[in-house]
N, C-alpha and C positions, 0 to 999 in steps of 0.2 A: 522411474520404472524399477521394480524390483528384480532379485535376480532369476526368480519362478518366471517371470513373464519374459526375459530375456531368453529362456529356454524355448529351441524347440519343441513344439508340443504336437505328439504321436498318438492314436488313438486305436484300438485292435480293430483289425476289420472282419469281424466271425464268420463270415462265411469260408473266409479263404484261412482260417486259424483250425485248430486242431487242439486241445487240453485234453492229452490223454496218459496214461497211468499202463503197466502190467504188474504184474503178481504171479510169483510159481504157487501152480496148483497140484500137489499132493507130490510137491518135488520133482516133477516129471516136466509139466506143460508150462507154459505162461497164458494165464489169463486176461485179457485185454480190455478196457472201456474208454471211455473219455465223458467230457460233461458238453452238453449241446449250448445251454446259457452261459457265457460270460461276458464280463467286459471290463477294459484294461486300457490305459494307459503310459505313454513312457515320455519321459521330459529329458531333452540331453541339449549338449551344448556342442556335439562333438559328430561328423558327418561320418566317424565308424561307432559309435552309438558305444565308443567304451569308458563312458563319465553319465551312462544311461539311468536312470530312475524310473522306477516301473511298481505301478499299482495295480495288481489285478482283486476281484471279487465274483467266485464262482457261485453262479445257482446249483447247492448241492444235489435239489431234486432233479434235477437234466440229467444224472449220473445214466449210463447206459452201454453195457455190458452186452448186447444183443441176447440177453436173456432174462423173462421178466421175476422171475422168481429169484433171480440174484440178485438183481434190481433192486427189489425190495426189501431183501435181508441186506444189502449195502446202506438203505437207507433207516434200515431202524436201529435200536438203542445199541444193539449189538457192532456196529461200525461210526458211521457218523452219523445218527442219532436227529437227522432231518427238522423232525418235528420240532425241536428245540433249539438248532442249530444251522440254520437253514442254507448259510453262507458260509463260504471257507474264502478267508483273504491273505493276500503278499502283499507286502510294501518291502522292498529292498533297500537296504542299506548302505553298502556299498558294491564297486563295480572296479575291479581292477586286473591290466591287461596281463594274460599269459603269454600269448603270441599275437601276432597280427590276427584281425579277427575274432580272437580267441578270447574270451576274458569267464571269471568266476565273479559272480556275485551273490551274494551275501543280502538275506532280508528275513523277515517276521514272516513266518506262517503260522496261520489263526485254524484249523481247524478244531470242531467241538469245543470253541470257546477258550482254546488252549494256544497262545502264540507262541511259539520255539523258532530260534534260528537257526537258519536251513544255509548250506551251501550250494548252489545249481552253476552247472559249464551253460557260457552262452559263445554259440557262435554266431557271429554278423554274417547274413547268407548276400546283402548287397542292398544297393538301390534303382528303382526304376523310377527316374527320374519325371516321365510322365506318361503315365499309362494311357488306354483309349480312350478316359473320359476326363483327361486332364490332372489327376491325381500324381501326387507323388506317392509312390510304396518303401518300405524298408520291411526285409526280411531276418529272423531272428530266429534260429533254432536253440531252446533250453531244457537243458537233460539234467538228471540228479538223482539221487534216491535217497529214499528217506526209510525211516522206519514205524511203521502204524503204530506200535503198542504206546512211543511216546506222546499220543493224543489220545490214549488210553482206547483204542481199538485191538481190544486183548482177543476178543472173540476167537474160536479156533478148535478143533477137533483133533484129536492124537490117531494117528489110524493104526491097526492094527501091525501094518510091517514099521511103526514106530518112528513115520515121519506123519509132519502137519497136512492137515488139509490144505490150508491156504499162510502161504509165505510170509511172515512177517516185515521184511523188504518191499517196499513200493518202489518200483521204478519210473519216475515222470519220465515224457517227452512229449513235448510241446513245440508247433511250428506255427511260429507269431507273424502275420502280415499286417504291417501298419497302412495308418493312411498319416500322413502331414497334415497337420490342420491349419 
């Protein structure tokens, strides 16, 4: 047996998952969205999930913003560039503990065909050892922020009292419900 297959293997359950993002708009607001498609899994060896491994690949066109005309400049050449790039993926690298619960990990994020390593906080929210329809769940909350123009999403408007339109900071936060497989 290999040591992949000695891992437990965790798989996202979307319904009960969230991948969302904000952004300051014109220095004032935060703008908010998340993406409807994904899917993700996590391989760990460890029942606080902090030796975890974690593969996600987002459908960039699920992107949604509650408004459609942002939507769509989200998705064209001027941000992440859809047509050409339709995926944005994680593979994490490492995984090591701050506190109980607590840990940073460290992976390859691919947007616009561009992988850079990112640092994201995870916290371990718990386990429900068997829900109503006999499942195990584990819950995972991952925060970080990155910054757009390194995937070369430079797009941006200077406004008149001489701040940007839109933030060049992204802030993730994402609340991950696995299933045990």
């Amino acid at each position: 047996m290999t040591q992949q297959e000695q891992l437990t293997q965790w798989i996202f359950e979307p319904a009960h998952c969230k991948i969302g993002f904000s952004v300051t708009h014109f220095g004032i607001t935060e703008t908010e969205g998340h993406f409807t498609r994904f899917e993700g899994a996590v391989a760990t060896d460890t029942d606080d999930f902090s030796d975890a491994r974690v593969t996600m690949h987002i459908d960039v066109s699920s992107i949604d913003t509650l408004e459609a005309q942002r939507n769509a400049h989200l998705l064209s050449a001027d941000f992440f560039d859809a047509a050409r790039y339709p995926r944005m993926t994680f593979v994490s690298t490492d995984m090591h503990v701050v506190a109980k619960n607590t840990y940073k990990m460290t992976g390859d994020l691919t947007i616009r065909g561009v992988p850079k390593p990112v640092e994201l906080d995870v916290m371990f929210t718990g386990i429900v050892p068997k829900d109503p329809f006999g499942h195990t769940k584990a819950g995972l909350k991952v925060t970080g922020t990155i910054n757009r123009k390194e995937w070369g999403m430079t797009w941006n408007n200077i406004m008149d009292f001489g701040g940007l339109a839109v933030g060049e900071q992204v802030r993730i936060n994402c609340q991950i419900e696995l299933q045990k497989q």
